[in-house]
C-alpha positions in Angstrom: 2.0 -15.2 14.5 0.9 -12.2 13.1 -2.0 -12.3 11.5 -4.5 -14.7 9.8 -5.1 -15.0 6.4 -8.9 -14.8 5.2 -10.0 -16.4 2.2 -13.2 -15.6 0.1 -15.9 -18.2 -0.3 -14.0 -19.6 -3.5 -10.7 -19.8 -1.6 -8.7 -16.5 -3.1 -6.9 -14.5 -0.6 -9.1 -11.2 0.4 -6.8 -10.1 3.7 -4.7 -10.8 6.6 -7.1 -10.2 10.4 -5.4 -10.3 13.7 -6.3 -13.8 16.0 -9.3 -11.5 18.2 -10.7 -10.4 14.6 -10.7 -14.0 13.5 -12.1 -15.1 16.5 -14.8 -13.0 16.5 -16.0 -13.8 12.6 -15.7 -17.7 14.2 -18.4 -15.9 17.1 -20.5 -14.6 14.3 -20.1 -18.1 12.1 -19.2 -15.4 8.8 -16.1 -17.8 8.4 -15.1 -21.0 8.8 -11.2 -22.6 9.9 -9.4 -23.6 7.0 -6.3 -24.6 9.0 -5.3 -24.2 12.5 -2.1 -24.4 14.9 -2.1 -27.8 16.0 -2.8 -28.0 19.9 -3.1 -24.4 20.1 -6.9 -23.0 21.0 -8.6 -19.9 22.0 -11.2 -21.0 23.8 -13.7 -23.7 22.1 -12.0 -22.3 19.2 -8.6 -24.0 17.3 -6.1 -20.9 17.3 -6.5 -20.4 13.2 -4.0 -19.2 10.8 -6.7 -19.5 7.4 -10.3 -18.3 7.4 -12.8 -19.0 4.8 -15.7 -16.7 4.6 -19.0 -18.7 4.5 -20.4 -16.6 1.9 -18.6 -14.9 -1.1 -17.8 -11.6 -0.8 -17.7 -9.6 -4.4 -14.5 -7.6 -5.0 -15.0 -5.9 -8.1 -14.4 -2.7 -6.3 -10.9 -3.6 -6.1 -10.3 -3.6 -9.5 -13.3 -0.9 -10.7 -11.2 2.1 -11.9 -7.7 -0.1 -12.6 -5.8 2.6 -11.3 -4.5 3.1 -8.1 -5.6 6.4 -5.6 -2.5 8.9 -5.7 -1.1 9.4 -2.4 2.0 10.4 -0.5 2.5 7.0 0.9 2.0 5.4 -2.6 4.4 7.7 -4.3 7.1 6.8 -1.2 6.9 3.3 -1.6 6.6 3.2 -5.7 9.9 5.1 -5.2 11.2 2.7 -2.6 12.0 5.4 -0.1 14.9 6.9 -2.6 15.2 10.5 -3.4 14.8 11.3 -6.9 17.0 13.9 -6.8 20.1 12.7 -5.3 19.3 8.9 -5.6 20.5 8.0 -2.0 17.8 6.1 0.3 16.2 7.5 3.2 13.7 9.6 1.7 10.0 11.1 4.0 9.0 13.7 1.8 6.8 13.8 -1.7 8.0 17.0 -3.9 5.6 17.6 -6.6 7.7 18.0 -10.1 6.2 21.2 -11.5 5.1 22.8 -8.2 1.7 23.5 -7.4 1.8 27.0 -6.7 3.0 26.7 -10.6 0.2 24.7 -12.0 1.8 21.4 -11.0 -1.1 18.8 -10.2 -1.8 16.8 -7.5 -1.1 12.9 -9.4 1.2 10.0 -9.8 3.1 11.5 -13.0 3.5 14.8 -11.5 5.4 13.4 -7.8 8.4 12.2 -6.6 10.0 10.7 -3.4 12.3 13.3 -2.3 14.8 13.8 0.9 13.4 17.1 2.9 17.0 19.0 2.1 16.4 18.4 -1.5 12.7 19.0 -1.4 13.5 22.6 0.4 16.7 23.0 -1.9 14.4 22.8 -4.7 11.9 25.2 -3.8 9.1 26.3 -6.3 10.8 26.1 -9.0 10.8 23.4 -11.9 14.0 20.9 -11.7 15.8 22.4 -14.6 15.5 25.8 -13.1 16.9 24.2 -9.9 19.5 22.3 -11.6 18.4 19.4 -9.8 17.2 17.1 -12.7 15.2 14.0 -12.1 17.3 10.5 -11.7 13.9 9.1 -13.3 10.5 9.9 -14.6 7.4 9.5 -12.6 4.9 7.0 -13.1 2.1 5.6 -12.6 2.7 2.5 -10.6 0.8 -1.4 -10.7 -0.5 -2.3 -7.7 1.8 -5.1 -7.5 4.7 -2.4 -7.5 2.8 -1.1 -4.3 1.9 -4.3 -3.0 5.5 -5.0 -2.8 
């Protein structure tokens, strides 16, 4: 197993905990065993696979600005890892569009998943001075596309 699934008060899904996490909101009574491997325990406890928290917990911070934080690791995954430059998988790097050093800004419609040849073969420049156009257009993602 690897991990448990907490639940708010009103039963929707807030995280996944590892078992010595669970157990120790159990410790603290902050949550409750929704369901439990049979025959398995920890202890006096049941070995649980779904908490419920005793009291709700408000998640409006969540969903507060509806827009995700830029980051590299967001940008990587929106772009599943593919290079927006040659299109082939296997890219680590983030290449910012218009560079910085040129203006460029530091945000979701101004970055792409790149492969680190590309990213250096590119350089400072703009992708049409490169003559490395872009396979797509940035954007900003959902966080279901990130959640993915």
């Amino acid at each position: 197993m690897s991990g448990v699934i907490v639940l708010n008060a009103s039963y929707e899904q807030l995280h996944v905990v590892s078992i010595p996490h669970a157990i120790r909101m159990l410790v603290r009574e902050v949550a409750v065993v929704e369901e439990a491997d049979d025959g398995a325990s920890f202890g006096p406890f049941p070995l649980p696979r779904v908490l419920r928290l005793v009291r709700y917990v408000v998640t409006k911070w969540r969903y507060a600005s509806g827009r995700l934080q830029y980051t590299r690791a967001g940008v990587l995954k929106r772009d599943k890892y593919t290079c927006a430059y040659c299109g082939k998988p296997g890219a680590t790097t983030m290449d910012h569009v218009v560079p910085r050093s040129r203006g460029g800004r530091g945000e979701w419609l101004n970055a792409v998943a790149a492969h680190a040849r590309c990213n250096e073969k590119k350089g400072c420049r703009t992708p049409e001075e490169a003559g490395m156009p872009l396979l797509w257009q940035p954007w900003v993602p959902s966080r279901a596309e990130i959640a993915l």
